[in-house]
Each structure stands twice: as C-alpha cells, then as structure tokens.
C-alpha angles and dihedrals in degrees: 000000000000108000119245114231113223109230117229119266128250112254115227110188146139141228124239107164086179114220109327126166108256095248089060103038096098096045082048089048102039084057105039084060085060113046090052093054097039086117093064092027098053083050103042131038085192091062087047094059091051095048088055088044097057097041087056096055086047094046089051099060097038088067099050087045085044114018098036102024104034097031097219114192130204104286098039121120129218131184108202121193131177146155123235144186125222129180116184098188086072096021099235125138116194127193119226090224085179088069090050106130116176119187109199119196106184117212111233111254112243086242096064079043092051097044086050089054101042088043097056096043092064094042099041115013096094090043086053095048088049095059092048096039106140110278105244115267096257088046092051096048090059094043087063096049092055085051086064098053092045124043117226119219103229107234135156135233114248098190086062108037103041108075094183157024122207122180103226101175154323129265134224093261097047103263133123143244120201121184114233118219125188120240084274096051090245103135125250101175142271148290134214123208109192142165117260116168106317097328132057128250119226116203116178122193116192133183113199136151096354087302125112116218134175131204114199127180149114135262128212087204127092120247100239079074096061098042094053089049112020095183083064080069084045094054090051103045089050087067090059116083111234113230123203121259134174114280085231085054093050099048097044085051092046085052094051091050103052081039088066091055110117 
C-alpha cells in the first residue's frame, strides 16, 4: 500500500516588532518574519527568498506611511503589528494589510524644549533663587550642629537629574522599559512600568556618580500614558524617594531587565 505525504500546513501569524526606534523597524521586522518561519527557511532557499520578498514589500510601505507621511526623526519611536498568511506548498507569504496597526510616539522637537525652558526661567527662576538664597551665617552654624546629631541618607533628585525618557521595548508580561539619560544624553539607567494587580509598578534603576539608586512604586494611570508622554512617567517617579543599592545589584537588575524585552 503506497504511503500518503502529508502536505505542509498553511501558517497563520502575526507581526509584533514591539517598540523600536524608526530607524531600526524594518531590520526588526525583517528578523522577527524569520525567525517564525526558520523551520521552512533552514530547509528551503526558496522560502528564504520569499521571506525577504515579502519583508521588502512590507518594509516599503511602511517608509512612505512613516518616513514621508508621518515625518519620523531620529529619536521617535513606532510598534508595527501586523497578520500574515503563508503557504508553504506554493511559497507565497501574504500579508493581511487589514490587521496593520502602527503606534506612533513622536519625540518633542528641541525647539518646544527650548520655548518650555526659556518660559519658565522668566516665570520661576527668581522664585526658585529665593527659596535657595544662603542661609545666614548664625542659621547655618546651628544647622550643622543638629547634622551632626541626625544623620542624613544620602539620596538624589530624579526631576532634576534625569533629562529624558525613551521607551526602548516592551517586556513578556506587557510592560515597558524606557532608558533614562541625563540633561547631557549620557545614560543613567532604565525604568520598567508594568502591570501589578490593578495598578503599575514603576521600578526605576539608576547609575550616577559612582552610586547605585532605585526607585520602586505603583501608578494608578494606564501605560499608554505614559508611552504617549514620557515626561508624565518622569513627573511620577520623581514623587518616589530613591534608595542606594549596590552598583552589582543594580547592574544584575539593569541586565534582567533588558533580558525580559520581546
């Protein structure tokens, strides 16, 4: 009796290149496909050059709807999702362009920057100096007797170190992780927003001066708010007090981290 061969079944999937920076969504893409279909492409070169075909037409249509329509610029951020159909008996992969879903989170231009810092210099700067004017020279000698009665933790102030906020993925339990960069862009860590019970928990991990700190609480708001304005995440981890940690704690924690993005 002459033995029957199972034709391959048709593969039904779907896209997520998680939140990637614009200049790096069709080389996410372009790798995601593949690695879904390395069963067919390891065994075919025929399937490889479909898979790049196909990743290519994509790829195309996704720069004039993000590149020329949108007008990203270096620092945005996009999520692309998308189903597609692949049937290996014919060697065609179609994309299901219905299901396209594209998440767009616009960087702020250094001129709105620049009009927000020159606006609130000349509406609180002297406000500001007169609440840190030098304590006169009497108030400041007992100040310093009582410091050295209580013993102060040392700690830093997030609002004012951390210059920005940039969304860098998204983890296996639907959180996200955002890099923090100082008012320079030199890195100071990350923080995760994710979701714990019916709120968020914000856990902040920051490198600075040679000292290690984290920042751990919840949120009542949704991530997509913060994900649409990440100085909205800014605002809220600046009202939870860092506490020091080891710098081996605080790396360990940083590479897990990075280790849970999808």
């Amino acid at each position: 009796m002459e033995e029957t061969v199972r034709e391959p079944e048709v593969i039904e999937n779907e896209i997520n290149t998680g939140i990637v920076i614009t200049g790096a969504y069709a080389d996410k893409l372009r790798r995601t496909l593949f690695a879904q279909l390395s069963k067919y492409i390891r065994k075919s070169k025929e399937h490889a050059r479909e898979a790049a075909r196909a990743s290519g037409e994509l790829n195309k249509l996704l720069y004039i709807i993000i590149v020329e329509n949108l007008k990203s610029d270096k620092g945005d951020a996009v999520r692309i999702r998308i189903k597609y159909r692949f049937d290996p008996r014919v060697n065609r992969i179609d994309w299901d362009y219905d299901t396209l879903r594209i998440e767009f989170f616009k960087r702020q231009s250094d001129e709105e920057v620049n009009n927000i810092v020159k606006k609130t210099l000349e509406t609180r700067l002297d406000e500001i100096k007169r609440e840190f004017t030098p304590i006169p020279r009497e108030e400041a000698k007992a100040e310093s007797t009582r410091e050295t009665i209580v013993e102060r933790v040392e700690s830093i102030n997030l609002y004012e170190l951390i210059g920005s906020v940039v969304p860098i993925g998204e983890t296996s339990i639907g959180g996200v992780v955002f890099k923090l960069s100082d008012r320079r862009g030199e890195e100071l860590g990350i923080v995760s927003v994710e979701p714990g019970g019916d709120t968020l928990i914000i856990d902040a991990i920051v490198i600075y001066g040679g000292r290690a700190y984290r920042a751990y609480g919840r949120s009542n708001k949704d991530k997509n708010v913060y994900l649409s304005n990440p100085n909205e995440l800014l605002k809220d981890l600046s009202n939870i007090k860092p506490l020091p940690i080891t710098s081996e704690v605080a790396e360990k924690m940083i590479s897990q981290k990075m280790g849970e993005l999808t």
